[in-house]
TORKOL-4160 file (C-alpha; in steps of 0.2 Angstrom, whole numbers, padded with zeros to 4 digits, m for minus):
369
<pt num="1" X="0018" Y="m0051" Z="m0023"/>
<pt num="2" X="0026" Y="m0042" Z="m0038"/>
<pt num="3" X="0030" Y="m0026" Z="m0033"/>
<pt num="4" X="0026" Y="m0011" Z="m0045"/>
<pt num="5" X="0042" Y="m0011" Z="m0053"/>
<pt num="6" X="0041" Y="m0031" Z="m0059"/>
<pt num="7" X="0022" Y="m0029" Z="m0064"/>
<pt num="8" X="0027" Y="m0015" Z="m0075"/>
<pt num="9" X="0042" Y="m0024" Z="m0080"/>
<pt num="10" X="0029" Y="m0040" Z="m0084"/>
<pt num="11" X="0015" Y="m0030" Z="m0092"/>
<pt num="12" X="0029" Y="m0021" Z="m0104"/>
<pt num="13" X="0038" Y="m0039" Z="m0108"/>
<pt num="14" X="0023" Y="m0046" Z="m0113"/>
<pt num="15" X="0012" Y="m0033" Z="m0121"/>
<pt num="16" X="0012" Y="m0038" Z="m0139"/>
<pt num="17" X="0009" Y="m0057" Z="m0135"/>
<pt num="18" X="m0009" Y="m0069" Z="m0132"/>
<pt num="19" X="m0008" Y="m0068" Z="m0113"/>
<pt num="20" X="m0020" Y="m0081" Z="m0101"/>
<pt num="21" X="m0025" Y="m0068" Z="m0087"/>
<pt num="22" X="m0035" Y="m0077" Z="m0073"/>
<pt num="23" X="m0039" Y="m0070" Z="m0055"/>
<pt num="24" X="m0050" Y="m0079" Z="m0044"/>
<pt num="25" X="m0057" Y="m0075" Z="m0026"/>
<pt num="26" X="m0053" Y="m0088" Z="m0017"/>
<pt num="27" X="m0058" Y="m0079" Z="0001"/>
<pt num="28" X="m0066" Y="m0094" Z="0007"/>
<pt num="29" X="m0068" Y="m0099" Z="0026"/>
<pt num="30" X="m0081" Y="m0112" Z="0026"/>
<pt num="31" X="m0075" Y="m0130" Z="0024"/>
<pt num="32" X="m0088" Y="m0136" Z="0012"/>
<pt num="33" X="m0086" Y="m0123" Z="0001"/>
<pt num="34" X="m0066" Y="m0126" Z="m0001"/>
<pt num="35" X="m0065" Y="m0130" Z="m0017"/>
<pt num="36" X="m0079" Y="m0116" Z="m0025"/>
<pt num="37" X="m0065" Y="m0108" Z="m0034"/>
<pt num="38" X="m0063" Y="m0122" Z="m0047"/>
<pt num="39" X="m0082" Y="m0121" Z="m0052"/>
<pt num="40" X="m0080" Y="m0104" Z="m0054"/>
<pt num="41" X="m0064" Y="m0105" Z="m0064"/>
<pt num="42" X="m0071" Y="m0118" Z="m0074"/>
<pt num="43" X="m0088" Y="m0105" Z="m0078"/>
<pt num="44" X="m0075" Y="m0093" Z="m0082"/>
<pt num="45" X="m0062" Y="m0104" Z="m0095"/>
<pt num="46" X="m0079" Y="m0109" Z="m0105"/>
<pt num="47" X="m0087" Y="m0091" Z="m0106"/>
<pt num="48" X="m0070" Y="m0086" Z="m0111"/>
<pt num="49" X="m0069" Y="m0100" Z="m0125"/>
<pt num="50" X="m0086" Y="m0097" Z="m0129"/>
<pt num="51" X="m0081" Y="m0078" Z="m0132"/>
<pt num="52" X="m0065" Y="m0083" Z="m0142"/>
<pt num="53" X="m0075" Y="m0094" Z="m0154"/>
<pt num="54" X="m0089" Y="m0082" Z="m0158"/>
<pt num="55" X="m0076" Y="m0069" Z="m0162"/>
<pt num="56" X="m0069" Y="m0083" Z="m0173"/>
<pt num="57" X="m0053" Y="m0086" Z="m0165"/>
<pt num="58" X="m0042" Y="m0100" Z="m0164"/>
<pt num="59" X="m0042" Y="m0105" Z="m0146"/>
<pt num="60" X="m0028" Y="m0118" Z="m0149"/>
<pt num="61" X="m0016" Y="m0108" Z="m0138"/>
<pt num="62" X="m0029" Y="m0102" Z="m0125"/>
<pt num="63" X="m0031" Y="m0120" Z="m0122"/>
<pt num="64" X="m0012" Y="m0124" Z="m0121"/>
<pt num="65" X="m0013" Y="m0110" Z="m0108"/>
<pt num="66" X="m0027" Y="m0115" Z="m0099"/>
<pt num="67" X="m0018" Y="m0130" Z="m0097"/>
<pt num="68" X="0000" Y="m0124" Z="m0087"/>
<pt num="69" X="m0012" Y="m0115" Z="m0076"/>
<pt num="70" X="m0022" Y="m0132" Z="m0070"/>
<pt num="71" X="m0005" Y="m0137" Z="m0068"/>
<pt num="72" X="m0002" Y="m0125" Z="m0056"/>
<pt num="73" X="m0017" Y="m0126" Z="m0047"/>
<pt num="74" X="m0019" Y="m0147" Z="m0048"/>
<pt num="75" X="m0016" Y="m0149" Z="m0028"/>
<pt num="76" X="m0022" Y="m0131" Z="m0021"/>
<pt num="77" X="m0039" Y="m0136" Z="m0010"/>
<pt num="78" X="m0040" Y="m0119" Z="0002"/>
<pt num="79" X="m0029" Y="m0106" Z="m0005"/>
<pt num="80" X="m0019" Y="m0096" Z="0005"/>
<pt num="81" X="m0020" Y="m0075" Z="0005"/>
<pt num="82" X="m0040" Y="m0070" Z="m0001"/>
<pt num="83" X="m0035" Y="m0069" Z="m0021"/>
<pt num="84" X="m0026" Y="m0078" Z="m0033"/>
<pt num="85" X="m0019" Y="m0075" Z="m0049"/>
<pt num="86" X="m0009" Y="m0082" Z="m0064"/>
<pt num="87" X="m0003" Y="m0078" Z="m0082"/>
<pt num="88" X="0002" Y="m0089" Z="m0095"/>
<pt num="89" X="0007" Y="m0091" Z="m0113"/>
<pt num="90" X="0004" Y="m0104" Z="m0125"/>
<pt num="91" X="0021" Y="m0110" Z="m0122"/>
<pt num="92" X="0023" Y="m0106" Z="m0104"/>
<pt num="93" X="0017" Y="m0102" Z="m0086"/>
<pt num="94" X="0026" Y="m0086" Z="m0082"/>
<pt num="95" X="0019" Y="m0083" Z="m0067"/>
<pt num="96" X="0006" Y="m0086" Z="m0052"/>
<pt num="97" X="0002" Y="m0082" Z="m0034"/>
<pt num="98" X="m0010" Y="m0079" Z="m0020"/>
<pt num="99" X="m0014" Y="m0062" Z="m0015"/>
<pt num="100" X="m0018" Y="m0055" Z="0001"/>
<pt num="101" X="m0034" Y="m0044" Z="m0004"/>
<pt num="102" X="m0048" Y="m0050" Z="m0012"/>
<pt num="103" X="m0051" Y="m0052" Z="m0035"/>
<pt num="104" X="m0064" Y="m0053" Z="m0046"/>
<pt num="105" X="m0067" Y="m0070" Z="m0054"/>
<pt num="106" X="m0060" Y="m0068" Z="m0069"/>
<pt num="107" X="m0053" Y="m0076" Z="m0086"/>
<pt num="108" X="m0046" Y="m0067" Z="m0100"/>
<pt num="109" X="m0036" Y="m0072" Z="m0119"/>
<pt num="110" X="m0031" Y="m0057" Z="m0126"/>
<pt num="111" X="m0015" Y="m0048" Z="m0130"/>
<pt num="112" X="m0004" Y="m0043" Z="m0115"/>
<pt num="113" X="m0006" Y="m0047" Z="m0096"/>
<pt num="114" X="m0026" Y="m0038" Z="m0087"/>
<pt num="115" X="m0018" Y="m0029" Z="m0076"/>
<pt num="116" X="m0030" Y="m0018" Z="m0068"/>
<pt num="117" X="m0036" Y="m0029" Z="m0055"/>
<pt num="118" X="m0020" Y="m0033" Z="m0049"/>
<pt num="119" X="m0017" Y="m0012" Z="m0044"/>
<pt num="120" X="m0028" Y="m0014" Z="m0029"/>
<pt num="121" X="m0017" Y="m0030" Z="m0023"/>
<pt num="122" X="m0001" Y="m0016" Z="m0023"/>
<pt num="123" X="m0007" Y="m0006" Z="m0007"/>
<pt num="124" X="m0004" Y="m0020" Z="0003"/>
<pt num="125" X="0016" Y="m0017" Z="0000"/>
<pt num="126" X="0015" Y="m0002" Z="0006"/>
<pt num="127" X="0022" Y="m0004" Z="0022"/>
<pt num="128" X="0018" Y="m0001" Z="0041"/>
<pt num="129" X="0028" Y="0002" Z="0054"/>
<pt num="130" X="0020" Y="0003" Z="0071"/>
<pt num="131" X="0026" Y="0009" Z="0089"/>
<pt num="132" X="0018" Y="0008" Z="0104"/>
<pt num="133" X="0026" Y="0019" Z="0118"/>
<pt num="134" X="0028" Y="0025" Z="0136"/>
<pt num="135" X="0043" Y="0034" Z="0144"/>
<pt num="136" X="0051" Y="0018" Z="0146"/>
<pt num="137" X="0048" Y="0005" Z="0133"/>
<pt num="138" X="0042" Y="0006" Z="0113"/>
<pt num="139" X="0035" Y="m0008" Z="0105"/>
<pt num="140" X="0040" Y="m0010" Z="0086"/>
<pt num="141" X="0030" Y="m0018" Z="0073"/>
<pt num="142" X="0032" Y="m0021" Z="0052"/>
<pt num="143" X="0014" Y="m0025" Z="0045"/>
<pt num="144" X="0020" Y="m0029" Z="0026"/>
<pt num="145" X="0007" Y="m0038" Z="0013"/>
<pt num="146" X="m0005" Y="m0043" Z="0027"/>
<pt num="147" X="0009" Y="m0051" Z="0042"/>
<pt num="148" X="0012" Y="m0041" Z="0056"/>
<pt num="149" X="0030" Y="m0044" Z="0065"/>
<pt num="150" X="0036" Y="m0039" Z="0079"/>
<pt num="151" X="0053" Y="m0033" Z="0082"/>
<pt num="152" X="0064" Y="m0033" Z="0096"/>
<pt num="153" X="0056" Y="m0019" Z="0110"/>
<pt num="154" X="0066" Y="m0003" Z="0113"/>
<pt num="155" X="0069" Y="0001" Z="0132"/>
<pt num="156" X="0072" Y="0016" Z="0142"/>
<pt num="157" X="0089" Y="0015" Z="0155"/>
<pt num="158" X="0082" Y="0016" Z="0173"/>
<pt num="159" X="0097" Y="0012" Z="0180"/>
<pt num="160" X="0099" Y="0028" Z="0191"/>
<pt num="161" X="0116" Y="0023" Z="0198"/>
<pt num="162" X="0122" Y="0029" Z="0216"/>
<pt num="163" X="0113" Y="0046" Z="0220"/>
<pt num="164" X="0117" Y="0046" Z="0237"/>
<pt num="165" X="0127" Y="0063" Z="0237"/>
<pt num="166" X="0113" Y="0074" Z="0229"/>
<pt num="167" X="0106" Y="0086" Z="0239"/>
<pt num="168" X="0120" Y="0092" Z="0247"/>
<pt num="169" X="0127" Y="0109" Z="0243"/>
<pt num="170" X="0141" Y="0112" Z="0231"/>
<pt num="171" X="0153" Y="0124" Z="0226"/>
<pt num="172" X="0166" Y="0124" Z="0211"/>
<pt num="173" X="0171" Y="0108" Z="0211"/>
<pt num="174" X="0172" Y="0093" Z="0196"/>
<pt num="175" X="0162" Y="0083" Z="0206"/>
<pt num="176" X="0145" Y="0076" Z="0194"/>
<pt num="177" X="0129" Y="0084" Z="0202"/>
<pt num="178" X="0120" Y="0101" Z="0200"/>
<pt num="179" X="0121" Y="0116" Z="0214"/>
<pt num="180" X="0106" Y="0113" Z="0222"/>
<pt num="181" X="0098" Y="0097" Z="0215"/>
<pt num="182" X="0089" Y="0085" Z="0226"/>
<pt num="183" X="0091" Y="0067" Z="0224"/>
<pt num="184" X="0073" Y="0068" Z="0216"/>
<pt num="185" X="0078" Y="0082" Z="0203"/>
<pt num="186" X="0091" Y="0072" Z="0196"/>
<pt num="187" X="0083" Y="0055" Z="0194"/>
<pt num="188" X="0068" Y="0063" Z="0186"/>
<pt num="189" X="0082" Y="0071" Z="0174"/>
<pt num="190" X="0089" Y="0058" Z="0171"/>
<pt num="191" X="0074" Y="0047" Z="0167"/>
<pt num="192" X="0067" Y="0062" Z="0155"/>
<pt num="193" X="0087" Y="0061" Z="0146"/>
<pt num="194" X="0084" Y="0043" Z="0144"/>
<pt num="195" X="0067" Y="0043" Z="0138"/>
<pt num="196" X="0072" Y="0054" Z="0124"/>
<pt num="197" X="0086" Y="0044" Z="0119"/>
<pt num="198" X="0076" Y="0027" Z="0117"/>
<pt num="199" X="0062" Y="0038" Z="0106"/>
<pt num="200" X="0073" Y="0047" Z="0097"/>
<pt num="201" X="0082" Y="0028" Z="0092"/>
<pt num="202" X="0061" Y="0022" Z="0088"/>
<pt num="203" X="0059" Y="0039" Z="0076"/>
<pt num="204" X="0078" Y="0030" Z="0066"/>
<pt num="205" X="0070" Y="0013" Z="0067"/>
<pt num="206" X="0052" Y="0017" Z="0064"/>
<pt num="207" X="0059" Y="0030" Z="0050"/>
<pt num="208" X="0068" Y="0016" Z="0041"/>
<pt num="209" X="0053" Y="0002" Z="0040"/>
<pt num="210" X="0043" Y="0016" Z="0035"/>
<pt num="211" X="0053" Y="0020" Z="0019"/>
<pt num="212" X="0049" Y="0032" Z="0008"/>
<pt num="213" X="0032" Y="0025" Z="0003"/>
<pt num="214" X="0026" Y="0017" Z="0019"/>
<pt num="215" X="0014" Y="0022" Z="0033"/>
<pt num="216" X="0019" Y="0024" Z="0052"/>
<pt num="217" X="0006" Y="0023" Z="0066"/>
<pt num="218" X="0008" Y="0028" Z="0083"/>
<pt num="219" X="0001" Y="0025" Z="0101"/>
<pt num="220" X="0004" Y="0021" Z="0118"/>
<pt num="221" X="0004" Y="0038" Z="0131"/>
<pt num="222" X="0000" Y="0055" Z="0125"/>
<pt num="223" X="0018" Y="0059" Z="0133"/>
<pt num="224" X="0028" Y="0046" Z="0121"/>
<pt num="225" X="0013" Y="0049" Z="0104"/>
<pt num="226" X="0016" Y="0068" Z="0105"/>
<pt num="227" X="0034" Y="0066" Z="0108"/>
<pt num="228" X="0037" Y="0053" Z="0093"/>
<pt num="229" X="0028" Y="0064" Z="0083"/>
<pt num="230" X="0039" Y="0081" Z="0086"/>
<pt num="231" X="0056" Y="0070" Z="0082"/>
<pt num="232" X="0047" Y="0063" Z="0065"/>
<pt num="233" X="0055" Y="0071" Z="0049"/>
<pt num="234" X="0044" Y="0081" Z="0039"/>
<pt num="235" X="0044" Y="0069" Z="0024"/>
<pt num="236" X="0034" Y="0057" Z="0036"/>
<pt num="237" X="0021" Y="0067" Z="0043"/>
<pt num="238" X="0006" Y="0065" Z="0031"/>
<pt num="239" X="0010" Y="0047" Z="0030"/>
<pt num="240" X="0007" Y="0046" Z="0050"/>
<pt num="241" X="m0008" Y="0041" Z="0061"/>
<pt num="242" X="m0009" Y="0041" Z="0079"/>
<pt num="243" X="m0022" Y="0029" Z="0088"/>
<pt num="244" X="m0029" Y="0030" Z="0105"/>
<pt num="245" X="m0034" Y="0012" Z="0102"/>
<pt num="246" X="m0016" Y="0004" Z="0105"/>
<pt num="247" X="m0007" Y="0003" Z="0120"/>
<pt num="248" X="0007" Y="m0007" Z="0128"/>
<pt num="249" X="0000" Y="m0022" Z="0132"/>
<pt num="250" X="m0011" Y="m0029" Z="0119"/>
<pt num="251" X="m0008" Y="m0044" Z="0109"/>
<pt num="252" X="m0001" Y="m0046" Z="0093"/>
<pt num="253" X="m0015" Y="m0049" Z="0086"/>
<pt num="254" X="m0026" Y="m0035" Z="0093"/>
<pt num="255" X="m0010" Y="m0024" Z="0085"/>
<pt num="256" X="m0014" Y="m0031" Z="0068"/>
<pt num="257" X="m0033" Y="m0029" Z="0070"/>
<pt num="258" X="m0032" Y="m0011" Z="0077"/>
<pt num="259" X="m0017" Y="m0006" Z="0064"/>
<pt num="260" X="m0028" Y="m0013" Z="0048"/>
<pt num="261" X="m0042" Y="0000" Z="0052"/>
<pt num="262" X="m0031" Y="0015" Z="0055"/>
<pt num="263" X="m0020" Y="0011" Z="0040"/>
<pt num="264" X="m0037" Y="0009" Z="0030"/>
<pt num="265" X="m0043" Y="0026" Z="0036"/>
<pt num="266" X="m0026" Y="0035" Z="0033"/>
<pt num="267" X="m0025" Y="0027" Z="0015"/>
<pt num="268" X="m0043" Y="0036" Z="0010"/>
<pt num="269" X="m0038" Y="0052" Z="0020"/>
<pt num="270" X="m0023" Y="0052" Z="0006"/>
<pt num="271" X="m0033" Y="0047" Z="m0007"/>
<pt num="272" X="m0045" Y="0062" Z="m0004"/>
<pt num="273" X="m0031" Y="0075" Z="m0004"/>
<pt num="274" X="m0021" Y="0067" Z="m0020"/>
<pt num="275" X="m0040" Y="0067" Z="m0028"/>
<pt num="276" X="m0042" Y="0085" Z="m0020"/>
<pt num="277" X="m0027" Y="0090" Z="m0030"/>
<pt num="278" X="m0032" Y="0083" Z="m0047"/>
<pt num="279" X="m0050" Y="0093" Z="m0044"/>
<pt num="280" X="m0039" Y="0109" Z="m0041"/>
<pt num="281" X="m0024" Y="0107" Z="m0055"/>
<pt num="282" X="m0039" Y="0103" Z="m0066"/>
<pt num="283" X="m0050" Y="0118" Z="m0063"/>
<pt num="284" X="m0036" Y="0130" Z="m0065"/>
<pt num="285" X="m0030" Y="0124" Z="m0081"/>
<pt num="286" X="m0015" Y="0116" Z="m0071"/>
<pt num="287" X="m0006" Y="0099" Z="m0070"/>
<pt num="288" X="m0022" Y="0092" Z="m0070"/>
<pt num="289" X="m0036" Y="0082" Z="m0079"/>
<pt num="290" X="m0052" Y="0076" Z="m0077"/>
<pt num="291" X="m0064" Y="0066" Z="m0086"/>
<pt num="292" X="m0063" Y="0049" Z="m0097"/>
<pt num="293" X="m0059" Y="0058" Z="m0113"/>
<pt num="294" X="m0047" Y="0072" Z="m0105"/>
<pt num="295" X="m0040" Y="0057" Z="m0096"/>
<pt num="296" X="m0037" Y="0046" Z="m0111"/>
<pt num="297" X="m0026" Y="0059" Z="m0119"/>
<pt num="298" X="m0015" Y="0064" Z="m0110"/>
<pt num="299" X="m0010" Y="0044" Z="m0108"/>
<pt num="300" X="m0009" Y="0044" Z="m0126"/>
<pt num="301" X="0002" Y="0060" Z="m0125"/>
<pt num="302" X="0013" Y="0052" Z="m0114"/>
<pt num="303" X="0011" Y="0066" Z="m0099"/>
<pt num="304" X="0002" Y="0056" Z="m0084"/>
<pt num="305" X="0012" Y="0054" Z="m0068"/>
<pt num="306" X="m0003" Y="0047" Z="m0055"/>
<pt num="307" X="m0017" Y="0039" Z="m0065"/>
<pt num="308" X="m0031" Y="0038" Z="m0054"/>
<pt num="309" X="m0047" Y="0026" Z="m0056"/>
<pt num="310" X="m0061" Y="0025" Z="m0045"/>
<pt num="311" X="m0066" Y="0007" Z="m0038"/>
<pt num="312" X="m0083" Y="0009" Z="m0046"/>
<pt num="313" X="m0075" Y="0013" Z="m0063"/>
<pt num="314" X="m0065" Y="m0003" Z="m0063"/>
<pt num="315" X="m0079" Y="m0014" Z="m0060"/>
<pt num="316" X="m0092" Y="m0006" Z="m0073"/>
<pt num="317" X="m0081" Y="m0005" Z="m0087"/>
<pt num="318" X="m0066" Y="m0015" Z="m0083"/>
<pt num="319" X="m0060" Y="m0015" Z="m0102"/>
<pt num="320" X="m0057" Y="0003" Z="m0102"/>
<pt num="321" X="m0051" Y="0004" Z="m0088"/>
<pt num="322" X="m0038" Y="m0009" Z="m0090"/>
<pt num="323" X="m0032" Y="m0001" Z="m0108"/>
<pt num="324" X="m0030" Y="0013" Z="m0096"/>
<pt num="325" X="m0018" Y="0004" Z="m0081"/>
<pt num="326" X="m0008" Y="m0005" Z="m0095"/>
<pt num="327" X="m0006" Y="0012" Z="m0105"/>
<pt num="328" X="m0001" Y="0022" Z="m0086"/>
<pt num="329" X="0011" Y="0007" Z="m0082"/>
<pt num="330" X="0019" Y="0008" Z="m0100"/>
<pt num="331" X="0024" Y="0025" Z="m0096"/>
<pt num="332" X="0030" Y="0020" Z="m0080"/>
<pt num="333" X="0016" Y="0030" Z="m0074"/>
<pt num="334" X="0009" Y="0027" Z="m0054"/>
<pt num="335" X="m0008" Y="0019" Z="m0055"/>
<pt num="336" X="m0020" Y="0023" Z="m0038"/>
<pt num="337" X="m0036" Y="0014" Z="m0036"/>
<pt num="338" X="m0047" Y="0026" Z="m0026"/>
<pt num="339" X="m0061" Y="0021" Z="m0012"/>
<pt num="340" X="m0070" Y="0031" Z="0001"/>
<pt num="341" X="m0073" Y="0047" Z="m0002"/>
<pt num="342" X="m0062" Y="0051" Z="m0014"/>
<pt num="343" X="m0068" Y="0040" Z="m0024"/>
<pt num="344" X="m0086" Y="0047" Z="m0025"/>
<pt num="345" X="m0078" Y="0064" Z="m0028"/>
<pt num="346" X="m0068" Y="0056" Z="m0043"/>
<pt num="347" X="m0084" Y="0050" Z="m0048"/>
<pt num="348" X="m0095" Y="0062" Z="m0048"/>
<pt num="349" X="m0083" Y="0075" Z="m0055"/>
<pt num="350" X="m0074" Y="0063" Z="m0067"/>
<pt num="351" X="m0083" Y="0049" Z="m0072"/>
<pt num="352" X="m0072" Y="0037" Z="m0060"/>
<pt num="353" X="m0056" Y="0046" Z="m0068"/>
<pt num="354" X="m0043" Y="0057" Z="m0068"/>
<pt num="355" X="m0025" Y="0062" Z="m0068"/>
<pt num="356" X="m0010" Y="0072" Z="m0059"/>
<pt num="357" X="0000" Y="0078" Z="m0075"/>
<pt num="358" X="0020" Y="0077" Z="m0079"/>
<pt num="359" X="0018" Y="0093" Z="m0089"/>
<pt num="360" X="0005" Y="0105" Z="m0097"/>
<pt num="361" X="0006" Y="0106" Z="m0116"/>
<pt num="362" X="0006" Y="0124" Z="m0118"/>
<pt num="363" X="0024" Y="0121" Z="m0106"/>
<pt num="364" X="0028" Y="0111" Z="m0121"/>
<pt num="365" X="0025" Y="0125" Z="m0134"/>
<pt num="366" X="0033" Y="0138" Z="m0123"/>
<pt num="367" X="0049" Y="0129" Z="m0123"/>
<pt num="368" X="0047" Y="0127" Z="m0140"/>
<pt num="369" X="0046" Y="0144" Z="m0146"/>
């Protein structure tokens, strides 16, 4: 997939040009229905040709378009990932691909890439890194765009050596013991010293997967989750989820399916608290804005850092709200699609939209003056 930087870079590059925009669901399982998506895409180009020439358009180029994108689909039958999408010029295909989340069936001529529906397809980059502990081994995952891979395990020494001269009484000597320690004490020491060394190596791995974006899910024993969670840098913490679910020997694939929901959940749950601090900035006259008029302002003023559109808002008026994506990621603005929660609170307090601000325009005029 295109990560935020190349669609931005894409939607900038070719904003003032006729742009083929085409997204298809292609989510399809049943073997008689493999090939659905071309009766769709072919509903689609017409209604689009139909729209260009009552608006009294030349459709020579859509066509010309139209036709580096066949070219591109000529041999697909069952389409990998559940979406697809493509964008070409008159004079070119620029580019194509399947996407691991679903898309609207949709065909679109116009100046400039439809960007919108490709937003929701960008959370999927957001990486996951997983470990699933004890006190002597951690199980590592990636989860990135939909494929989950596992990585070599992390174990705990249990090597306990020769402790055969524990126990016995000891005065000042260099000898390697404690005064007093049984053979038990020291093993159970050195077990918890080597413990913490292999989670304290999981935090650096798992801490590096994660990135500065990314989502980190925990499980295995109480001992090892509540451990892990103590050693995590604070930048991680509201970016973590533990699960009860997981533990040491499940299959990859029960991994994957267990990660997915948790990751889910703990995307809304940060959703609703970047949602909850848009309400609050807004309400207090802050870095804030709610609202489809207050909203479109300040992206005509240049002063949006999060954009934030609610799922419902995108699919009942999508051409609004794409004029809104492509003017956020103009600005090299971030762009959130908002589901659960969250979104209903967007919804019901601004009209599916709303805004985390750069700046305050009387900030401006203070530093003016």
């Amino acid at each position: 997939m295109l990560d935020r930087a190349d669609l931005v870079r894409l939607y900038r590059d070719l904003r003032d040009r006729p742009v083929l925009s085409v997204y298809l669901d292609v989510d399809q399982h049943d073997p008689a229905q493999r090939r659905a998506w071309r009766t769709r895409l072919e509903n689609e180009v017409s209604n689009e040709a139909r729209r260009i020439s009552n608006g009294g358009g030349d459709d020579g180029g859509f066509r010309a378009a139209v036709g580096h994108l066949e070219s591109a689909l000529q041999d697909e039958g069952f389409m990998k990932g559940r979406g697809w999408v493509g964008f070409a010029t008159a004079d070119a295909l620029v580019h194509h691909e399947s996407l691991p989340v679903p898309m609207p069936n949709l065909v679109r001529w116009e100046d400039g890439i439809r960007a919108a529906p490709y937003i929701r397809g960008l959370k999927r980059l957001r990486r996951i890194a997983v470990v699933v502990a004890d006190r002597r081994r951690a199980r590592l995952f990636d989860l990135s765009e939909g494929e989950l891979r596992e990585l070599p395990s992390l174990v705990a020494d249990q090597d306990l050596g020769d402790l055969s001269d524990v126990g016995v009484r000891k005065t000042g000597t260099n000898r390697s013991g404690r005064r007093g320690e049984t053979a038990t004490d020291q093993a159970q020491r050195i077990l918890e010293e080597n413990a913490e060394r292999m989670w304290k190596s999981t935090v650096e791995q798992v801490t590096q997967i994660a990135g500065s974006e990314g989502f980190l899910v925990i499980g295995g024993t109480p001992e090892a989750v509540g451990r892990i969670e103590s050693l995590l840098p604070s930048r991680l913490h509201e970016r973590t989820e533990t699960s009860t679910h997981l533990h040491l020997d499940m299959s990859s694939s029960e991994v994957r399916e267990a990660v997915s929901d948790v990751a889910a959940s703990l995307n809304q749950r940060l959703q609703g608290d970047l949602v909850d601090g848009v309400v609050d900035q807004a309400r207090a006259g802050g870095k804030g804005v709610l609202g489809r008029d207050a909203t479109v302002e300040a992206l005509r003023e240049m002063r949006v850092d999060t954009l934030l559109v609610s799922r419902s808002f995108l699919r009942d008026d999508p051409e609004l709200a794409d004029r809104c994506v492509g003017t956020a990621l103009a600005q090299d603005a971030e762009v959130e699609e908002v589901s659960g929660a969250g979104a209903d609170r967007l919804d019901s307090e601004g009209e599916g939209m709303g805004a985390r601000l750069r700046y305050r325009i009387d900030e401006v005029v203070a530093a003016a003056d």
